[in-house]
VEXDOPA-384657 format. One record per residue (C-alpha): residue in three letters; x, y, z; chain. Coordinates in pm, whole numbers, plus 50000, padded with zeros to 5 digits. Layout:
! residues N
(atom "ALA",(X,Y,Z),"A");
...
//
This chain:
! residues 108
(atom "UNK",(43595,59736,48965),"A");
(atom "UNK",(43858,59568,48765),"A");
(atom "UNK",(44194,59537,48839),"A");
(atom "UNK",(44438,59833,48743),"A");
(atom "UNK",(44760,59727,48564),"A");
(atom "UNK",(45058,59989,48606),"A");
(atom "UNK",(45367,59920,48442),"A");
(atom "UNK",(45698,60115,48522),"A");
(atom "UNK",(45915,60195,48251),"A");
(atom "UNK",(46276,60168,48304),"A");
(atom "UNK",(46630,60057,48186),"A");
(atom "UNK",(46622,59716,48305),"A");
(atom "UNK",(46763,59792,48680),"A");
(atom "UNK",(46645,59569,48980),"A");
(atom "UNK",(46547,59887,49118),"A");
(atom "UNK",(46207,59933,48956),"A");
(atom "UNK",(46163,59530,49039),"A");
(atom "UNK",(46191,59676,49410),"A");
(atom "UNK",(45967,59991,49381),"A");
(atom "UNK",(45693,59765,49205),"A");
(atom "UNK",(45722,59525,49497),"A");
(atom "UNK",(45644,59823,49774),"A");
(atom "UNK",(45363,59976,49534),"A");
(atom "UNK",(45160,59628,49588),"A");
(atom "UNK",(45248,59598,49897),"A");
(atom "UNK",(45110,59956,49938),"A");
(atom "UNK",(44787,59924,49776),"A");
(atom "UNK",(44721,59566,49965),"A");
(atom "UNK",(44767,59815,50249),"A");
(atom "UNK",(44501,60043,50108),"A");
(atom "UNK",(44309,59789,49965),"A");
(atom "UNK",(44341,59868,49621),"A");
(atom "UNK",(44368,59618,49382),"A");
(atom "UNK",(44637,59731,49141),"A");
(atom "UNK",(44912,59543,48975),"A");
(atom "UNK",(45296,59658,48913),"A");
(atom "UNK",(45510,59550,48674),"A");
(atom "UNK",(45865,59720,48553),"A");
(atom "UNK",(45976,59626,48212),"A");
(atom "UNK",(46270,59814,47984),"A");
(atom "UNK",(46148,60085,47828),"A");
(atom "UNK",(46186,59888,47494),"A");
(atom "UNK",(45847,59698,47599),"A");
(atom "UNK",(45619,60003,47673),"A");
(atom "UNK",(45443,59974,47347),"A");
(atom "UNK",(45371,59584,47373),"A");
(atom "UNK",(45182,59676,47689),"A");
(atom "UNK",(44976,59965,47564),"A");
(atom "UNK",(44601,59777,47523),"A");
(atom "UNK",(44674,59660,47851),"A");
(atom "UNK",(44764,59921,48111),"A");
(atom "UNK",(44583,60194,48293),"A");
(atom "UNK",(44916,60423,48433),"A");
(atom "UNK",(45265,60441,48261),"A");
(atom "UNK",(45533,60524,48478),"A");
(atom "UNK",(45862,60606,48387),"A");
(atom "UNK",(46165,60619,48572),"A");
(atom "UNK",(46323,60959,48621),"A");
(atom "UNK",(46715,60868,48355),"A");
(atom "UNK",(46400,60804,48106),"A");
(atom "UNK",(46299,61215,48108),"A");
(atom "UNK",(46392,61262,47751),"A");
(atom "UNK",(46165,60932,47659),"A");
(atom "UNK",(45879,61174,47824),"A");
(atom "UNK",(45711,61289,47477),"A");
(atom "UNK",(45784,60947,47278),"A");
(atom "UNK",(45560,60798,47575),"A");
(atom "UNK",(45323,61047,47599),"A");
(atom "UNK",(45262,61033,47227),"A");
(atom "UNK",(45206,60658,47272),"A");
(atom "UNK",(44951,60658,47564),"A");
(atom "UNK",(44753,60961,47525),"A");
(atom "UNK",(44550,60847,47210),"A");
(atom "UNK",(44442,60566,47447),"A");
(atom "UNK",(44363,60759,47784),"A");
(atom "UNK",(44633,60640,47951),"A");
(atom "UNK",(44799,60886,48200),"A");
(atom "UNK",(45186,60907,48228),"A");
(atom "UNK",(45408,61048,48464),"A");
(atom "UNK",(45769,61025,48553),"A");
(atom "UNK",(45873,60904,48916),"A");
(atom "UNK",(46033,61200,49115),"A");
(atom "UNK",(46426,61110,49144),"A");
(atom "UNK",(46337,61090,49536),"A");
(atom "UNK",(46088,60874,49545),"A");
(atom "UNK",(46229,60663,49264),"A");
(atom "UNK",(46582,60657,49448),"A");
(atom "UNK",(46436,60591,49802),"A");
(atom "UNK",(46224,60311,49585),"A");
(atom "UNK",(45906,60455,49802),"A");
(atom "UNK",(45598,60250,49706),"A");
(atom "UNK",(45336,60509,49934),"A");
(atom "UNK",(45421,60763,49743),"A");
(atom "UNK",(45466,60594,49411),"A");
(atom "UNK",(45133,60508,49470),"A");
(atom "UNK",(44998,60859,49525),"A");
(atom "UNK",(45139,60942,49195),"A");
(atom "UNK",(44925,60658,49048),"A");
(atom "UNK",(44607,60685,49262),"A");
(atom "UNK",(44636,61096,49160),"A");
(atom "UNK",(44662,60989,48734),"A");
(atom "UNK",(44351,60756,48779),"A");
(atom "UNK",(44125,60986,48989),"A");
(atom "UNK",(44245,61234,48739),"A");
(atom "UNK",(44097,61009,48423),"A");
(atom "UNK",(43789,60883,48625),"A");
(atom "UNK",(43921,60538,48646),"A");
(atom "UNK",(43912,60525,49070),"A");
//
């Protein structure tokens, strides 16, 4: 299996730097092989032939339909990042949400 690229959309804020950090950390604990990367939301579409999950951070809500528009031509699942887990910058549970979208699409 190839490696699965997520990226996390968000303003720019170390926080999503953080929460990408625990979600490898998490799937090194599961033995997933999955990368994270946040970027500003103004980079979403140069990442689009590359990524398998978009996640967006929950101040992005009203980006929710520009991004879905974006990623669901290509299969790629999207979800926003529950303010909890996003402000407790929980990478198990961030994970769920991603290991949930790709058993969803058939990709794990």
């Amino acid at each position: 299996m190839k490696k699965l690229f997520v990226l996390l959309a968000c303003s720019g804020g170390m926080s999503s730097g953080f929460l990408a950090n625990n979600i490898r950390k998490a799937a090194k604990k599961r033995n997933l092989e999955i990368d994270v990367v946040a970027r500003s939301e103004f980079e979403v579409e140069g990442y689009l032939d590359q990524i398998d999950v978009l996640l967006y951070a929950p101040h992005l809500k009203y980006l929710e339909n520009e991004f879905k528009a974006k990623c669901d031509p290509k299969g790629i699942p999207v979800s926003i990042i529950e303010q909890a887990v996003y402000g407790m910058i929980d990478g198990e549970k961030c994970l769920d949400i991603i290991v949930s979208l790709l058993e969803r699409k058939g990709k794990l």
